[in-house]
N, C-alpha and C positions, 0 to 999 in steps of 0.2 A: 281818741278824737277821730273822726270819720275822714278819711283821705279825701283829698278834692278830685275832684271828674276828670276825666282826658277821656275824649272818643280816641278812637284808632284811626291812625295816620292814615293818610289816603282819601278819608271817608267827607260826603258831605257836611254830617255833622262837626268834621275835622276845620273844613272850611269856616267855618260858623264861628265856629272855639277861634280858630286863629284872627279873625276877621274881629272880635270881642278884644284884642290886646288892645285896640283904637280907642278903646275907652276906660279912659284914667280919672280914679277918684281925685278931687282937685287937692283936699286936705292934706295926701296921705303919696301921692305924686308916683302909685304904681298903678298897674291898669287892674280892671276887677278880674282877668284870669291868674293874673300873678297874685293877687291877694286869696284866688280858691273860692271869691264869691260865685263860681258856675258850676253848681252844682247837678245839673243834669240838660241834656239838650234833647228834645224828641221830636227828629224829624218827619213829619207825615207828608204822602204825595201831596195836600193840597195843606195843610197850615205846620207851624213852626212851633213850640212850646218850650221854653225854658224856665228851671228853678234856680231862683238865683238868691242869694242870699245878701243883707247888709252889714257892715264893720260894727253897725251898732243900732239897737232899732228907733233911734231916733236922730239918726245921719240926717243933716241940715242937705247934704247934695242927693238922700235918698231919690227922692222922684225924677230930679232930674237923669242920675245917673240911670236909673231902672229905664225912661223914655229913652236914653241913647242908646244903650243896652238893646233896646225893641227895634228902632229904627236901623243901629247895623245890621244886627241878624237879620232884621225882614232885606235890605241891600242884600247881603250875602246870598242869601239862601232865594230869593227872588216870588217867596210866598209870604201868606199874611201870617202875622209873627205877634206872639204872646208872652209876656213875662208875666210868673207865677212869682209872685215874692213866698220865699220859705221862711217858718222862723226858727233855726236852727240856728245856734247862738253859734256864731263867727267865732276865731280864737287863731294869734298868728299860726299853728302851727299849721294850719291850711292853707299856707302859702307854699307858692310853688319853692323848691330848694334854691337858696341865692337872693331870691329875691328880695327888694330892699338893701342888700348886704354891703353894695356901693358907697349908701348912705349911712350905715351903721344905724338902720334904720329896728332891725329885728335881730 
């Protein structure tokens, strides 16, 4: 299974990733970095691009989360911001280590 994304610490893109924990699938009550739905971020001087993937491809909170998803990042990063939906089928183990674990969730 394909590891999920992390830019490196420090970095704009870092900012981006981290700023994306603010948005939580409502079902499923982790945010889509802890679930490993950001699967690549690609910051240009003037637009934003991210691939991002869903838990399922026919997620009832898809669009709205993908809109949140666009709207932080474009906040964060402070340019005009695009989400690419992927369709790389989701599977837990693309979740960040821990997560859900509280909940006896995964």
């Amino acid at each position: 299974m394909a590891l999920s994304y992390k830019p490196e610490p420090g970095t704009k893109e870092w900012e981006v990733f981290e700023a994306l924990r603010d948005v939580v699938d409502p079902e499923i009550g982790l945010n889509i970095v802890e679930l490993g739905l950001i699967r690549n971020i690609d910051l240009q001087p003037d637009r934003l691009t991210i691939r991002m993937i869903l838990t399922t491809p026919f997620c009832p909170y898809g669009p709205a989360l993908i809109e949140q998803a666009r709207q932080t990042a474009q906040a964060a990063a402070g340019i005009p911001t695009r989400i690419e939906l992927d369709m790389e089928m989701w599977d837990p183990s693309m979740m960040e280590e821990g997560a859900g674990a509280e909940w006896g969730l995964f």
